[in-house]
C-alpha positions in Angstrom: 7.8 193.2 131.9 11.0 194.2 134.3 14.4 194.0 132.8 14.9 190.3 135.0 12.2 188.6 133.9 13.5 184.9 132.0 10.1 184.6 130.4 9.6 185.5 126.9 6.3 186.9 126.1 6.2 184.8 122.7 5.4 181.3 123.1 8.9 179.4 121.2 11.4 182.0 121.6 14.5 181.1 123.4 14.9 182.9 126.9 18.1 184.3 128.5 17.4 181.2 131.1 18.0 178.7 127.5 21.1 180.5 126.7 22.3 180.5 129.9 21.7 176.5 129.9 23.4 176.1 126.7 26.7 178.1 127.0 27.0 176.3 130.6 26.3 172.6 129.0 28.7 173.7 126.2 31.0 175.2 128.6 30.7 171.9 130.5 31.3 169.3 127.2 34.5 171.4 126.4 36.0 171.3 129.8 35.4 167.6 129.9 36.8 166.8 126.6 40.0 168.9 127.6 39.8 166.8 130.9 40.1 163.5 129.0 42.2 164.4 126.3 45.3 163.7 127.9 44.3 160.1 129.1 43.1 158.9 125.5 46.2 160.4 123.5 48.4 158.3 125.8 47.0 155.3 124.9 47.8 156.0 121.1 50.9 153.9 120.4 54.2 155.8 120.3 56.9 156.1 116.7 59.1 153.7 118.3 56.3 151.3 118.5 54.8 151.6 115.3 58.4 151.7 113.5 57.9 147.9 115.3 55.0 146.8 113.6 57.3 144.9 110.5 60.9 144.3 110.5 63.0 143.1 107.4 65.4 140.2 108.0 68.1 139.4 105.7 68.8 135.4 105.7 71.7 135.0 103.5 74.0 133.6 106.3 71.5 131.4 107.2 72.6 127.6 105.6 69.8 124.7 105.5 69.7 123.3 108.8 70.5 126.5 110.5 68.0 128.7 112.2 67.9 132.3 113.9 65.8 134.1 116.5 64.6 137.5 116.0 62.6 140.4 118.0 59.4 141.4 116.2 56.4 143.1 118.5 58.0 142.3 121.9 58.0 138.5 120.9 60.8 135.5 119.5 60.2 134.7 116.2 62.1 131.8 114.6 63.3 131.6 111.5 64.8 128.2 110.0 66.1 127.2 106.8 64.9 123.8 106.5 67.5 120.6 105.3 65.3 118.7 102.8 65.3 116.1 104.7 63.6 118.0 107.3 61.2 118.9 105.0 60.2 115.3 103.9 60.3 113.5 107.6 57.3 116.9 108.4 55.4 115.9 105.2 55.8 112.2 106.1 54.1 112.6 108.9 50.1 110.9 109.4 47.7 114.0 110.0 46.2 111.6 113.1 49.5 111.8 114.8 48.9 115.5 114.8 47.7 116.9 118.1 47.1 120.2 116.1 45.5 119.1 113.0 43.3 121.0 110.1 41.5 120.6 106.8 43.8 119.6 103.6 44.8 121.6 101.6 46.3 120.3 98.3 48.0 123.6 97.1 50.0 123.7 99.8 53.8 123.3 100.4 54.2 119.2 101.2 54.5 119.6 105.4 51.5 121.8 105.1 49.3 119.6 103.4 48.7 118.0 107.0 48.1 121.2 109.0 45.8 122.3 106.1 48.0 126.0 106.8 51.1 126.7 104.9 53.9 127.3 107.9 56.3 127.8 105.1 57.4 130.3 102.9 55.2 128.6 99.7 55.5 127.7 96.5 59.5 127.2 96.0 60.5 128.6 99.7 59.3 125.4 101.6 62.5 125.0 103.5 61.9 128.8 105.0 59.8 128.3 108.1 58.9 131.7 110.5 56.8 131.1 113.5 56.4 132.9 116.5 58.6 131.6 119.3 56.4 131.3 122.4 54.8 127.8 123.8 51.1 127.4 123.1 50.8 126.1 126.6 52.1 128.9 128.9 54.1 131.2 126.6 57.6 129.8 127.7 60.3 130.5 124.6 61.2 126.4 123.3 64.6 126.0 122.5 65.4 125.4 119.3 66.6 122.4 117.4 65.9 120.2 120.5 63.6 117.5 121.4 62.5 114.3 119.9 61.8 115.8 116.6 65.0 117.9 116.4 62.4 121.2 116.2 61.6 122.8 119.1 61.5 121.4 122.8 59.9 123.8 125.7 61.9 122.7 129.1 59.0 124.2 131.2 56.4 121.5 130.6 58.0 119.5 128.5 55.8 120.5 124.8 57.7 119.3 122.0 57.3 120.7 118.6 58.4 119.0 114.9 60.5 121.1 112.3 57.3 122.6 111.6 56.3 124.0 114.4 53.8 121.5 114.6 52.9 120.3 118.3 53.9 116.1 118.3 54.3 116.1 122.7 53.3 117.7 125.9 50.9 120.1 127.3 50.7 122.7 124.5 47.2 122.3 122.4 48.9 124.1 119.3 51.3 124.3 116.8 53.6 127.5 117.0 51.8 130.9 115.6 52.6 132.1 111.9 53.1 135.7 111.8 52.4 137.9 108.3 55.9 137.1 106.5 56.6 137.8 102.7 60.1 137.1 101.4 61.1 140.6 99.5 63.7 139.1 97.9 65.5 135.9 98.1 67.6 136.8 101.1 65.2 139.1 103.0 62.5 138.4 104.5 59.8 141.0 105.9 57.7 140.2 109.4 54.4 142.2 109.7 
């Protein structure tokens, strides 16, 4: 046998031709993986995108009636502290006028016995309402405490939302997102 020859003269023992195809297929995996790297760290999200994922709002200055807007993931979200009255006229209201309607839910807060989904901050926080602030329709940003039901009114097409974020008018087929919200304390509320 000369000193080149690839075959090995017992059947099942690996050659110097199988070694040489494994260090080049490993060689090959490596420098691919090392290729790619860079393209699928980038798409992990950044610190100043994670610090994003929940904010903490304090809503002390806020007085029944009033509402705020805040920045949470790129988005509006609206926060209202809701009159009682407010709260009444959106649990007054027929489930069929709903364009958005669900299931019934008798634990829930009075306005979302209708919706079957609790928009508000439950048991004893009913008058706290978050929602994210972008139309159902075409993702326009409503103005707030406008339209016919003194909620939310969406200029663009002309969707008009109740105190409750529920859709009453116009284009939009649903009622205005709930984010994950928990009240941390009386005055502070945590989105995300």
């Amino acid at each position: 046998m000369s000193e080149h020859d690839t075959h090995s003269e017992i059947p099942g023992e690996p050659t110097r031709r199988d070694f040489l195809y494994l260090t080049t297929g490993m060689a090959g995996a490596v420098g691919a993986v090392s290729v790619a790297w860079p393209f699928i760290d980038q798409m992990r999200p950044d610190a100043s995108t994670l610090a994003l994922a929940s904010i903490e709002v304090n809503v002390a200055a806020l007085q029944p009636g009033m509402s705020l807007t805040v920045k949470w993931r790129g988005k509006p979200v609206f926060i209202r502290n809701r009159t009682p009255e407010e709260i009444k006229a959106a649990a007054d209201v027929p489930m069929a006028e709903l364009k958005d309607p669900a299931a019934r839910n008798a634990n829930l807060a009075p306005d979302a016995k209708a919706t079957g989904i609790d928009r508000s901050g439950g048991a004893g926080k009913e008058n706290w309402i978050v929602m994210i602030g972008s139309c159902t329709h075409l993702g326009c940003v409503p103005l707030g405490q406008s339209g016919e039901y003194n909620g939310w009114f969406c200029p663009c097409h002309g969707s008009v939302y109740d105190t409750a974020g529920r859709i009453r008018k116009g284009p939009a087929p649903e009622n205005l997102a709930i984010p994950t919200f928990s009240f941390k304390s009386d005055t502070v509320i945590q989105i995300g």
